[in-house]
N, C-alpha and C positions, 0 to 999 in steps of 0.2 A: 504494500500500500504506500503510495505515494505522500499522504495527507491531506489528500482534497476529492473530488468526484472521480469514483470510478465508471467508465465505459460500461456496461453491459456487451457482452459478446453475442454480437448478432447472430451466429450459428445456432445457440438455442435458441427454441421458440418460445414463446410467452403463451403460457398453457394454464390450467388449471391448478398442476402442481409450481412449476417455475413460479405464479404469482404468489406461493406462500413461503418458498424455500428461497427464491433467489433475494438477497440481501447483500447491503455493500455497507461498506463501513466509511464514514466521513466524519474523521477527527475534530474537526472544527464543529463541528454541529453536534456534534458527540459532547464535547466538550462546554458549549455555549448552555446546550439544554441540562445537563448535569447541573451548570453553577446556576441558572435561573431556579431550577428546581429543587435544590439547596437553600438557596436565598431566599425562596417562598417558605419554607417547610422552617427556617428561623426564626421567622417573621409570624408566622402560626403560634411557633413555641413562643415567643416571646409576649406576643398580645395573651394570650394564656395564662402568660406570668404573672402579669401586671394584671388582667381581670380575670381571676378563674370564672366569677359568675355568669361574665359576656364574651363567650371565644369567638373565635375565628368564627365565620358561619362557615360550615361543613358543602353547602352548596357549591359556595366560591371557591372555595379548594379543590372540589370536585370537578369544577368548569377548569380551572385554569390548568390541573395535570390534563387532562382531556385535551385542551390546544397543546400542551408541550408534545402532546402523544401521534398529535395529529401531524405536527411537524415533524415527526422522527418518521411516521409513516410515508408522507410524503418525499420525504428527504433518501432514507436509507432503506425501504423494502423496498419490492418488485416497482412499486412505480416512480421509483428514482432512480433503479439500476434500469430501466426499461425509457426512461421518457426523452433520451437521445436519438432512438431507435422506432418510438413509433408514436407520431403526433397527438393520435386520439389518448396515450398515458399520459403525456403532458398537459394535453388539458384536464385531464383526474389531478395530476397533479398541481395546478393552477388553481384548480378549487380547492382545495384544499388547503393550499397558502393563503388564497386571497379571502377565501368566504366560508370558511370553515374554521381550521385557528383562529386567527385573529378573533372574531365575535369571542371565541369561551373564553381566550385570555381578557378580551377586557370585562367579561361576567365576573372573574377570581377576580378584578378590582389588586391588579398589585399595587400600584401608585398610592392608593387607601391606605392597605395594609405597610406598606412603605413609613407612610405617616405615622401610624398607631403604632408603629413597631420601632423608632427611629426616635434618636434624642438630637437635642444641640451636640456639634453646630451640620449633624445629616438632616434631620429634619429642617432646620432654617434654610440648608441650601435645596432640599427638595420643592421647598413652596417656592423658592426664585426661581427655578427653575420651569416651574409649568405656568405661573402667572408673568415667566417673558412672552416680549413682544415675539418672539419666532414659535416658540409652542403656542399663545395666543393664536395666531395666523394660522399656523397648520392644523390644527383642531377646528377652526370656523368650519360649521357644516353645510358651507356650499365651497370652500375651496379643499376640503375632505372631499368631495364629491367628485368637483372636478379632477382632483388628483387620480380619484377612484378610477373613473372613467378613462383619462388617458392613458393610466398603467393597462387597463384592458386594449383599449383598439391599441396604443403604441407597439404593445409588444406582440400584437397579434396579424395584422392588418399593415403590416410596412417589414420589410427586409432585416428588423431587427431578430427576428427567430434565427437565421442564417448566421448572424452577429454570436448570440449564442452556444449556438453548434461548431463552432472552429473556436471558441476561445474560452473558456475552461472559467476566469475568471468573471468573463461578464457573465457566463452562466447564472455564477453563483450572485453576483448581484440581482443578479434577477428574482431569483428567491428573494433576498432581501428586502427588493422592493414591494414583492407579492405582500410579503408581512408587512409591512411598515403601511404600505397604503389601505390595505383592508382594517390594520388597526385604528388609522388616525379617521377612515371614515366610519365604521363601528363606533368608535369610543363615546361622538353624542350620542349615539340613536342607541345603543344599550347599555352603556354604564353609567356612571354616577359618580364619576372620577371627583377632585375639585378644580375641576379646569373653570376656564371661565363662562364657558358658553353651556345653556341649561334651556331646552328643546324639551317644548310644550310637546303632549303624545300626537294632539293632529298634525304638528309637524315633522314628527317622527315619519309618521303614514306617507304623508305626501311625496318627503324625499326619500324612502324607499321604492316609492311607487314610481318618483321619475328618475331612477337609477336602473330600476327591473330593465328596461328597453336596453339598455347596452350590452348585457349580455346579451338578450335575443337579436340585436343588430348584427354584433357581431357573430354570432352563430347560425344564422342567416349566409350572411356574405361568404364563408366558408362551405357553406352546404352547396350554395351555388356556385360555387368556380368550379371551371372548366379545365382548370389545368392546377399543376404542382405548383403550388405559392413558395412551397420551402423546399429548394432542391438539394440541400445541404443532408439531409435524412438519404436522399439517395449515395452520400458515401458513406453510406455502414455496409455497404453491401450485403440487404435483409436479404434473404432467398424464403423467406416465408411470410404468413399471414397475408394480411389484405395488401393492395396495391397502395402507391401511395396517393393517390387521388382519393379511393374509395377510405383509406387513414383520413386524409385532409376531410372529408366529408363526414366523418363519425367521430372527430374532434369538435366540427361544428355542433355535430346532434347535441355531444355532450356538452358544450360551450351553454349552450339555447334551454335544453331541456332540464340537463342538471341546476344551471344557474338559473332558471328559474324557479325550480322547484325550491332549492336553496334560501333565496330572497322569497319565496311564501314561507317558507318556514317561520322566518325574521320576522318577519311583518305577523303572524301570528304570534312570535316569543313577543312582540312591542304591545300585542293587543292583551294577552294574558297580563303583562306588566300593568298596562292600564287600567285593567278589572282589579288588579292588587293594590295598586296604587289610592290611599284612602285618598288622601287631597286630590285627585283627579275624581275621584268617585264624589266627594261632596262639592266640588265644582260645577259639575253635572248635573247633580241630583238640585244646586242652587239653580241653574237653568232653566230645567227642566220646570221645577216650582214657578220660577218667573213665567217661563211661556204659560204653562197653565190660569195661573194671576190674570195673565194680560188677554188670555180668550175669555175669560170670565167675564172684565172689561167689557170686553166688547162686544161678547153677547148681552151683557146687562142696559149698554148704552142703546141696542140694534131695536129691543122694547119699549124703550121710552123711561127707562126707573130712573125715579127720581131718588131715592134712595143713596146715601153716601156710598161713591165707589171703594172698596175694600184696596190698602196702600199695598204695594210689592212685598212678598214676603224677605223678610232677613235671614243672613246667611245660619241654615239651622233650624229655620223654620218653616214648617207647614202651611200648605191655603186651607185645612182644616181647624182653623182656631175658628172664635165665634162670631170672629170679624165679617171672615170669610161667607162663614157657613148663612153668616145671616144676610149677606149681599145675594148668595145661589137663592137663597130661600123668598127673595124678593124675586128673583130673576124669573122663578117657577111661577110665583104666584101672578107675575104682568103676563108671562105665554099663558098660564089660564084666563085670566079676564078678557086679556085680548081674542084669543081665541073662542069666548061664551060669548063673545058681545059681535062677532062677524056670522054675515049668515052665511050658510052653507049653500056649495054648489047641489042644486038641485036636478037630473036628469026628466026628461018631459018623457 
């Protein structure tokens, strides 16, 4: 072993066994996921220390080995010894970096645990650090977005895969970037970090919902080319599996169908959050009271009551008080008068 990515040998075929046994080893990534996972598991014991009554929550520890997990999967089984060799692994592995990790690590909330586990002077230079004006900027969740979006079509949709494949280093940058962008666009729309920027849940919806389209653009444009976009895969010299056109087409499928399905997932983990969410839930339930309030209104004004209009309900409070209930109870009693005092259509 070299220290860095190994090739997969194109003579074997990627099978049903080769995708569980073939495995590569890559030091750096070996080595980076060990000390994050170390440094979380400190950070556990120590917030423990200091509040046995209020630990860790068991969730977040849960989510964030689960990304560390999914990066070693991506990185070192079959579909990192594989994804040089046939484009449709590479987009398994693309999902995986971009929209699969990232989300669980920023669920584990390390930055949090960071804080509550951290004294002067780490702690003091932690908060300087996410309340600068460059983490400020790169967490904004339309220039997360953007970013999102151009690490997809960039590396997908322009000669950089080719880049890639002849040079070992930008590979691995490329990894990098998968993480880093799916984290910083993640990090509003599912954690709770203390960054600066704090994304109401319908805007959570929204800019998931106009983010969804770029995976399906770009796995579109792939399904339909006509020819090999990456001719750089044709020097592995595969002698097996699908052609590379019919590869380039079932990298798209999975581009479209997985990353869609993916981002529903999301968009259901943000909707579950918002049903748990009590301030968004008494938010609501204030709304809702209002609208109700203001049809009362204006049912009451539509008959003629003269009666005092019943004022907006306050935050907390019901339109069943006796305020309420006695402005409805006028409402009912003018539809009856009005209604005994008109005469009725009559048929001849």
């Amino acid at each position: 072993m070299n220290g860095s990515w190994v090739l997969a040998d194109p003579s074997v075929p990627l099978n049903a066994h080769t995708a569980f046994t073939e495995w590569e080893f890559a030091p750096v990534v070996t080595v980076a996921v060990a000390l994050f996972a170390v440094l979380y598991a400190i950070g556990i014991w120590r917030v423990h220390r200091r509040h046995p009554s209020n630990p860790w929550p068991l969730l977040r520890s849960v989510a964030y080995y689960a990304g560390l997990l999914a990066v070693v999967i991506a990185t070192q089984s079959s579909v990192g010894a594989y994804d040089d060799v046939l484009f449709s692994v590479h987009m398994v592995q693309h999902l995986l970096l971009i929209m699969v990790a990232p989300p669980l690590l920023v669920v584990g909330r390390p930055v949090t645990l960071l804080l509550h586990a951290s004294r002067n002077p780490l702690h003091r230079w932690t908060l300087a650090v996410i309340r600068s004006r460059i983490v400020t900027a790169l967490t904004c969740p339309p220039v997360a977005a953007v970013i999102y979006a151009a690490t997809i079509v960039g590396t997908h949709l322009t000669g950089f895969m080719n880049v890639t494949l002849h040079h070992e280093n930008v590979h691995n940058a490329e990894h990098v970037l998968y993480l880093v962008a799916g984290y910083l666009y993640f990090l509003p729309l599912l954690g709770s970090e203390p960054i600066r920027w704090k994304m109401s849940f319908p805007s959570r919806f929204l800019l998931l919902a106009l983010s969804m389209p770029v995976d399906t653009f770009v796995g579109v444009v792939l399904l339909q080319a006509n020819h090999e976009l990456f001719p750089a895969y044709a020097d592995t010299s595969r002698t097996w599996g699908p052609s590379l056109l019919s590869d380039l087409h079932l990298g798209g499928a999975i581009m479209w169908v997985g990353g869609d399905a993916i981002m529903f997932v999301l968009i259901l983990c943000v909707f579950v959050m918002f049903l748990l969410d009590k301030q968004a839930a008494g938010s609501m339930g204030d709304w809702l009271e209002g609208a109700r309030a203001q049809a009362l209104r204006d049912n009451v004004a539509s008959v003629g009551a003269t009666a005092p209009v019943a004022t907006p309900p306050r935050p907390g409070q019901t339109i069943d008080d006796d305020e309420h209930l006695a402005a409805y109870n006028e409402y009912l009693s003018r539809l009856h008068s009005r209604g005994g005092s008109e005469p009725r259509d009559r048929k001849d």
